[in-house]
C-alpha positions in Angstrom: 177.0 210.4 111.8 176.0 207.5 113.9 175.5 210.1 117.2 173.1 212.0 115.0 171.4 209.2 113.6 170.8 207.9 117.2 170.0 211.4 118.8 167.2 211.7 115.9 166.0 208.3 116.7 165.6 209.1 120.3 164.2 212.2 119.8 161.7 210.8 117.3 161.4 208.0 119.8 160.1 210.3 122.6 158.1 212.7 119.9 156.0 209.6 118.7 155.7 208.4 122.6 157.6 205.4 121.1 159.6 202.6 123.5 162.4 201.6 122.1 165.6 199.1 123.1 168.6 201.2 123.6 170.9 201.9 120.5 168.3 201.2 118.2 168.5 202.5 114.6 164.9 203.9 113.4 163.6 205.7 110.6 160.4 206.8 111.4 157.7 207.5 108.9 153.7 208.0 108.0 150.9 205.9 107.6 148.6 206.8 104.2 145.5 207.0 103.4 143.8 207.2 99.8 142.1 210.7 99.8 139.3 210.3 97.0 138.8 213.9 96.8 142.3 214.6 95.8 143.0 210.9 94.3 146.3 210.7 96.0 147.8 208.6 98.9 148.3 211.4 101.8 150.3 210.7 105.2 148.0 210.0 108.2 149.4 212.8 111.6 150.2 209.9 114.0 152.5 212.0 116.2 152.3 210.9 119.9 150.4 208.0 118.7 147.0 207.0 119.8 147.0 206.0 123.4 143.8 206.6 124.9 141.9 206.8 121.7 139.6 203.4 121.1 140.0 201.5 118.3 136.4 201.3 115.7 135.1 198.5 117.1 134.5 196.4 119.9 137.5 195.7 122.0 137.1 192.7 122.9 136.5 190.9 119.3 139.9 189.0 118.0 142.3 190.5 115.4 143.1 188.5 112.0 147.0 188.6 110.4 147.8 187.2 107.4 151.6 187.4 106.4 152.4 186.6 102.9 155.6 186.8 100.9 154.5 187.5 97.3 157.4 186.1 95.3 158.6 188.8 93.8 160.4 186.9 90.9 157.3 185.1 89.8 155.8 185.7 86.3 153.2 188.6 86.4 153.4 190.5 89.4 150.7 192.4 89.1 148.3 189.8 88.7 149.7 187.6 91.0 149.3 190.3 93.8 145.5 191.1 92.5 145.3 187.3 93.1 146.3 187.3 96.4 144.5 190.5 97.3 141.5 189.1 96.2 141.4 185.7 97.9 142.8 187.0 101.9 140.4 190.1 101.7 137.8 188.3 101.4 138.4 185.7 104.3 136.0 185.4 107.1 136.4 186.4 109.2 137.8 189.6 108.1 141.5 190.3 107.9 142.6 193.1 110.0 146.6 192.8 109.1 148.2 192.8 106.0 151.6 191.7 106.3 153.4 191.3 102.5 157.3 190.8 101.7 159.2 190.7 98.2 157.0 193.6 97.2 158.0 194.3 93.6 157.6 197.6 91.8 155.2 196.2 89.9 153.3 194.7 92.7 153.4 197.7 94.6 152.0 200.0 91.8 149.1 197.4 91.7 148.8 197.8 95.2 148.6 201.2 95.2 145.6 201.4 92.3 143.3 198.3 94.3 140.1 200.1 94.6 139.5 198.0 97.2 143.0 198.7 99.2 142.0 202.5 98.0 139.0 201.9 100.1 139.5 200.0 103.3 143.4 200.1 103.9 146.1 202.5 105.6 149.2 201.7 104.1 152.9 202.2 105.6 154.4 202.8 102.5 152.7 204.4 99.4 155.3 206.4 97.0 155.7 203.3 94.9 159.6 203.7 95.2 161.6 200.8 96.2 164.7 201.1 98.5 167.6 201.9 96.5 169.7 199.2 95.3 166.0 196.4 96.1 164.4 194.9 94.3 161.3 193.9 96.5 160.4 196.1 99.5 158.1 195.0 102.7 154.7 196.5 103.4 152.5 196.8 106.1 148.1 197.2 105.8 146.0 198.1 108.4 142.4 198.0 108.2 141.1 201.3 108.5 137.7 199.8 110.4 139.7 198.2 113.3 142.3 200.8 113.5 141.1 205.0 112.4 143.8 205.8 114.9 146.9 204.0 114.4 150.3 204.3 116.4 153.7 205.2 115.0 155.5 203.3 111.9 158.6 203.1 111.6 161.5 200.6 110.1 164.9 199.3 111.9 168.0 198.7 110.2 169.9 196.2 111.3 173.0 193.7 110.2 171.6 192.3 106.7 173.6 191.5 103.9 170.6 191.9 101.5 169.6 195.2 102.7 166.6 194.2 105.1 165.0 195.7 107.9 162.5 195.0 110.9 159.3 196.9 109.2 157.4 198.4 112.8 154.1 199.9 114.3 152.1 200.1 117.2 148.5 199.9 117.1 146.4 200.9 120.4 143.5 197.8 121.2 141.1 197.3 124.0 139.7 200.6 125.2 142.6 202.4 123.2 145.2 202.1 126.1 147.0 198.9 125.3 149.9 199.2 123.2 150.8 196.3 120.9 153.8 195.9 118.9 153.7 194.5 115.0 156.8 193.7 113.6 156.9 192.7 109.6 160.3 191.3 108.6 162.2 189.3 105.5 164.9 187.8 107.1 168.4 187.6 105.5 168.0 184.6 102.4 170.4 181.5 101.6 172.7 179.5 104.3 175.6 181.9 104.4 177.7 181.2 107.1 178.2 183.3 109.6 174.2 183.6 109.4 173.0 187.2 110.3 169.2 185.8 111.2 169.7 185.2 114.7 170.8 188.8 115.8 167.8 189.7 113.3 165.9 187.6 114.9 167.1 189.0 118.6 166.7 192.4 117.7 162.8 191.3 116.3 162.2 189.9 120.2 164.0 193.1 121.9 162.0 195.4 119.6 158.4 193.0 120.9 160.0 193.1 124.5 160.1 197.0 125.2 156.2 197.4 124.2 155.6 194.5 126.8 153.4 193.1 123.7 153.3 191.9 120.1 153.9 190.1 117.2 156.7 189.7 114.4 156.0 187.6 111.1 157.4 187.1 107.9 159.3 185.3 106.1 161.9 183.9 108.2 164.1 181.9 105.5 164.7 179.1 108.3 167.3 177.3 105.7 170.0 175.9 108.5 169.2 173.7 111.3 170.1 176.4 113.8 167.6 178.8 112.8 164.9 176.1 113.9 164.8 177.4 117.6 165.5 181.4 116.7 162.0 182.1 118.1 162.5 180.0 121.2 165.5 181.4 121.9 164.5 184.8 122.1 162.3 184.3 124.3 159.0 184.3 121.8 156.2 181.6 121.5 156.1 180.1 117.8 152.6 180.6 117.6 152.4 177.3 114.6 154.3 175.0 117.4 152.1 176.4 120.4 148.8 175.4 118.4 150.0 173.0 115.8 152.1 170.8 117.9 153.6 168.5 115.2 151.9 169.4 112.5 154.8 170.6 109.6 152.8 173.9 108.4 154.6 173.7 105.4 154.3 177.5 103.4 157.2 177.0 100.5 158.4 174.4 98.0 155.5 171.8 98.6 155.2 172.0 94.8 158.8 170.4 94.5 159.5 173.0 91.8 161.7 175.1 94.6 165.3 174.9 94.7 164.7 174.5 98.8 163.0 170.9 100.3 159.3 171.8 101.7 159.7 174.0 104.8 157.9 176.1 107.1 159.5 179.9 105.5 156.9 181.7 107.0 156.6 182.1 111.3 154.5 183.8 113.6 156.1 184.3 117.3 154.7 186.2 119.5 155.2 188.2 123.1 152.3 188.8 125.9 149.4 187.8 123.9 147.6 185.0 122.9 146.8 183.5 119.8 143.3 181.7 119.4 144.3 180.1 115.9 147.0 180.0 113.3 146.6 178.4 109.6 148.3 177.7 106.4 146.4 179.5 103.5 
């Protein structure tokens, strides 16, 4: 079973024009978009990606991510999803990346109804099913302006003891020949020991390291002093400590209500790019 499950991957691998570290484990999938006509979510072809093919708009303007773990146990996920939706779409400038994690079923059915997500959004997932045995799931959102003609998605599994996975695509920028990596992950929760985030966390930077390019942000649970320099380690600039310095960039339990002291949950790190601005929302 695991020879078959890696043959597919390579041959997906080479069918999607996909780089890939050796004996990695990938599912790939499709990008959606809402078809009006037929008021449904349909799969976007994405096969051999989109090398060569511009993005809409000018190359040289700057892309905007927002990563944002939703919560799924709050009260009222619906509405606390249409809250969020409707405060970072409509940032200026303009969000181009929609990173979200702890997705509930809820949430993602609300997702999947936004008129304005309907409109403007390509999607990663959109059958509204959670993975079995979750009870959140991670998402991906691309703006449809910035990319018409995006690359391959896909998810990695790797060791997780809450059922995670590296949520991946590539998006082609600059004339439509530069292939950069995005990498949406929920990193295992609590301080169990041995901690599994820093082989998550290695196979985030591999994953960046074989496009030459990209990004990975989420929710990195940083809850034991070692998980501090994960980023570092693997060879990837913390964007928050390259621009920030010693600012804290606190993103949970700043409230005190948390059963965690304030701490910066959420990272950006990055590989071959540079980042003209990061900021707590």
């Amino acid at each position: 079973m695991a020879l078959f499950s890696r043959l597919r991957t390579q041959i997906s691998s080479w069918w999607q024009d996909t780089p890939l570290p050796a004996g990695t484990s990938a599912t790939f999938q499709s990008w959606h978009e809402f078809d009006r006509a037929g008021n449904r979510w349909r799969p976007v072809d994405t096969n051999r990606g989109s090398a060569g093919t511009p993005s809409g708009t000018d190359p040289d303007k700057p892309y905007h991510l927002v990563t944002w773990n939703v919560d799924y146990s709050s009260p009222h996920p619906g509405q606390r999803l249409a809250a969020i939706l409707s405060y970072t779409l409509s940032l200026a400038p303009a969000v181009d990346i929609l990173l979200l994690q702890e997705l509930s079923r809820e949430a993602f059915l609300h997702l999947l109804s936004s008129p304005t997500v309907r409109a403007r959004w390509l999607l990663s997932d959109a059958d509204g099913v959670l993975p079995a045995g979750q009870s959140f799931t991670t998402i991906t959102l691309l703006s449809r302006v910035r990319f018409p003609n995006p690359g391959p998605v896909w998810r990695v599994q790797y060791p997780t003891r809450f059922g995670r996975d590296a949520l991946c695509c590539d998006v082609f920028v600059g004339r439509g020949d530069v292939r950069v990596r995005l990498v949406n992950v929920h990193l295992d929760s609590l301080p169990i020991q041995p901690s599994l985030r820093p082989g998550q966390v290695a196979a985030a930077a591999g994953l960046l390291r074989s496009a030459e390019r990209g990004v990975v942000a989420g929710d990195f649970n940083p809850v034991l002093p070692s998980d501090g320099g994960l980023l570092r380690e693997n060879g990837l600039v913390d964007a928050w400590e390259e621009l920030k310095n010693e600012e804290e960039g606190f993103t949970w339990g700043v409230d005190g209500t948390e059963p965690f002291p304030p701490c910066r949950m959420d990272k950006v790190g990055v590989v071959g790019l540079r980042v003209g601005g990061i900021e707590v929302l």
